[in-house]
C-alpha positions in Angstrom: -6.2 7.4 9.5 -6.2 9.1 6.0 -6.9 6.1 4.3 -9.7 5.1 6.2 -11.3 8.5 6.3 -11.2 8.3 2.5 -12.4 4.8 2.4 -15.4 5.3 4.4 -16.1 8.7 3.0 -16.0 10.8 6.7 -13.5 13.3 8.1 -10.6 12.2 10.1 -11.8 14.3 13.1 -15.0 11.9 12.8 -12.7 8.7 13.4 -10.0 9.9 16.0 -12.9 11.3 18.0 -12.7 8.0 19.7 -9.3 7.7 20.1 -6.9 10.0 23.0 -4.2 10.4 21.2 -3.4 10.5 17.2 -0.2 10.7 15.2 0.0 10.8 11.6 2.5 10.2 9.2 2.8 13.0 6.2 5.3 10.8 4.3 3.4 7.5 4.0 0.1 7.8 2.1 0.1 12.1 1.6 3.9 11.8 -0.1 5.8 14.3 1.9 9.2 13.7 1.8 9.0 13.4 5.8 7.5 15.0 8.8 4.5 13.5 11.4 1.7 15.2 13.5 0.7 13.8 17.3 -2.3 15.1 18.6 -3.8 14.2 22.1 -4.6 16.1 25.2 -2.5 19.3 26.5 -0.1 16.9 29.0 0.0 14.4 26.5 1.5 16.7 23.7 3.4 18.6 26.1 5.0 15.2 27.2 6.0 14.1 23.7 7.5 17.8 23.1 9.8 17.1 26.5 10.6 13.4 25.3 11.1 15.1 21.7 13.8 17.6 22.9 15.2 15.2 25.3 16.1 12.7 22.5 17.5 15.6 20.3 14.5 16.0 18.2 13.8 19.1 16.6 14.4 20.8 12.9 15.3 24.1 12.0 13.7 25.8 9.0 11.2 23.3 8.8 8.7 25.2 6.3 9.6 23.8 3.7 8.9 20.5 4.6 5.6 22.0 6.6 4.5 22.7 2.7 4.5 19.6 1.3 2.6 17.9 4.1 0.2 20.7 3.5 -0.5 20.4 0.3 -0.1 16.7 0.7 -3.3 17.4 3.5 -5.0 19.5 0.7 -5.0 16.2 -1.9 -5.1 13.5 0.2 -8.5 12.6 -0.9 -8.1 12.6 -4.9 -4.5 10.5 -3.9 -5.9 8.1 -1.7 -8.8 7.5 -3.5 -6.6 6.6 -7.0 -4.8 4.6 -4.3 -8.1 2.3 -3.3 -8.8 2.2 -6.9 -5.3 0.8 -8.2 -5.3 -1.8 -5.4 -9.2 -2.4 -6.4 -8.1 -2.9 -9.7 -5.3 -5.1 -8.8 -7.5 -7.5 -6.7 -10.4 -7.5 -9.5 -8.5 -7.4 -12.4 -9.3 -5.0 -15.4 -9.0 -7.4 -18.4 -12.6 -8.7 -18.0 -13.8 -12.0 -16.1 -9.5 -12.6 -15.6 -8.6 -10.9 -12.3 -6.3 -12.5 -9.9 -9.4 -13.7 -7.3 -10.8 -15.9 -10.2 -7.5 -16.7 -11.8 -7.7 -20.0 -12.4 -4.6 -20.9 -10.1 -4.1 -23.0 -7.4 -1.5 -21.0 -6.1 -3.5 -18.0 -4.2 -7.3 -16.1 -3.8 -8.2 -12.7 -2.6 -10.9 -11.8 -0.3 -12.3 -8.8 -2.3 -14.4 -7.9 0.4 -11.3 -7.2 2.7 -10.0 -4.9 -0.1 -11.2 -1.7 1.4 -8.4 0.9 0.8 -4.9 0.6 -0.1 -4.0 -3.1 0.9 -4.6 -5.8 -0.8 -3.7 -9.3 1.0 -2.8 -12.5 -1.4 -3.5 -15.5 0.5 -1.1 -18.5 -0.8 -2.5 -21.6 -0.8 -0.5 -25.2 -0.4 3.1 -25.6 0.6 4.5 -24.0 -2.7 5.1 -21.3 -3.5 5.4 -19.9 -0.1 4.8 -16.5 0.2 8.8 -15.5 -0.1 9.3 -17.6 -2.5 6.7 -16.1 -4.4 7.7 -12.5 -3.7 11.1 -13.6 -5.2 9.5 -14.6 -8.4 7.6 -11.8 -8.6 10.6 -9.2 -8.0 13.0 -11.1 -10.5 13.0 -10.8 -14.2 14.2 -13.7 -16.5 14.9 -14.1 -19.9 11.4 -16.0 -20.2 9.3 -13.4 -19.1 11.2 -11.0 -21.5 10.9 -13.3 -24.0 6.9 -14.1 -23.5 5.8 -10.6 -22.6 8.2 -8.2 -24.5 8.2 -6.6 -20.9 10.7 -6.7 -17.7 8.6 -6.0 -14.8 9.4 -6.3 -10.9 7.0 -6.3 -8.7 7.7 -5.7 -5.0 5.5 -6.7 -2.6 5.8 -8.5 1.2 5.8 -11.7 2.8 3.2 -10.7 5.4 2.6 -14.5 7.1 3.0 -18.1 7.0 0.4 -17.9 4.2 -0.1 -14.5 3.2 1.1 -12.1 0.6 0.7 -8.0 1.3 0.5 -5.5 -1.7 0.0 -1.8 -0.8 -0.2 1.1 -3.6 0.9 4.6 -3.1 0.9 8.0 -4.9 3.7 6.6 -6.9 1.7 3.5 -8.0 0.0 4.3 -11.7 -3.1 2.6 -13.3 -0.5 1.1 -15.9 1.8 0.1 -13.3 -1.2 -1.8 -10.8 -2.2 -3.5 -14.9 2.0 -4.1 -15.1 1.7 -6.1 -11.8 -1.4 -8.2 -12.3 0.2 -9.2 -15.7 3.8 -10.4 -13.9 1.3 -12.1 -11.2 -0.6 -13.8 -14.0 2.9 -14.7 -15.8 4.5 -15.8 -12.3 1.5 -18.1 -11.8 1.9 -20.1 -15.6 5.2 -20.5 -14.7 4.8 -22.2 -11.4 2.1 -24.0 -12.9 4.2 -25.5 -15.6 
């Protein structure tokens, strides 16, 4: 919800007007160490608090964590939008006309247009590497990569499908680390290639 209120430049309240019910993760995007909000009608809240109770959910002394979804809350727009930016970056490359949707590779493309907020999907193309296999490469570091770059790097990111790769950024995702991972992408690819 954050992310797309940030994206398309509206208040939540403006989106989840359309929706009955809304819950929303403080520890995801907002980097609270934990904590959630559901928000619906009066039955439908006082149905989750009964389910809550019943299940042995609850927290004592709570304000602490109720702080740092707060002021989570308070910067979620100057977060979020560094977030869209990294993963913008990442999908466009910063190094001039050398980002990873015009990397001349066989191996995978981008939909930039699809790139709207944190997410950025890596569609692999032909049987090899498949998408694990290309997470793998990217998470290991070998002696070559030392070696060529003067850098260890591991980059996590997820075997979404069949054919597709998904990187998402968060708050502790920096400008140098997004420029970190295109560079192991663009090392991972030579070395597939060779």
């Amino acid at each position: 919800l954050m992310n797309a209120a940030v994206a398309q430049g509206v208040e939540p309240a403006q989106i989840a007007q359309h929706c009955d019910s809304v819950s929303l993760c403080f520890s995801k995007g907002l980097g609270a160490p934990s904590g959630a909000v559901l928000a619906g009608c009066r039955e439908f809240v006082a149905e989750a608090w009964r389910m809550r109770k019943l299940l042995g959910g609850g927290m004592r002394q709570v304000g602490v964590l109720a702080a740092a979804a707060h002021l989570g809350l308070q910067h979620a727009e100057v977060t979020l939008r560094r977030d869209h930016d990294n993963a913008r970056r990442f999908a466009e490359g910063t190094s001039g006309p050398l980002g990873i949707h015009v990397l001349d590779s066989p191996l995978w493309s981008i939909n930039l247009a699809a790139v709207e907020t944190n997410i950025v999907m890596v569609d692999v193309k032909g049987a090899w590497p498949s998408p694990a296999e290309l997470c793998d490469r990217l998470r290991a570091v070998s002696e070559d990569e030392v070696a060529e770059t003067g850098q260890a790097v591991s980059v996590l990111l997820l075997p979404w499908s069949a054919q597709t790769v998904r990187a998402v950024w968060h708050r502790n995702v920096s400008a140098h680390d997004t420029e970190l991972a295109r560079r192991k992408l663009e090392f991972v690819a030579r070395k597939c290639q060779e």
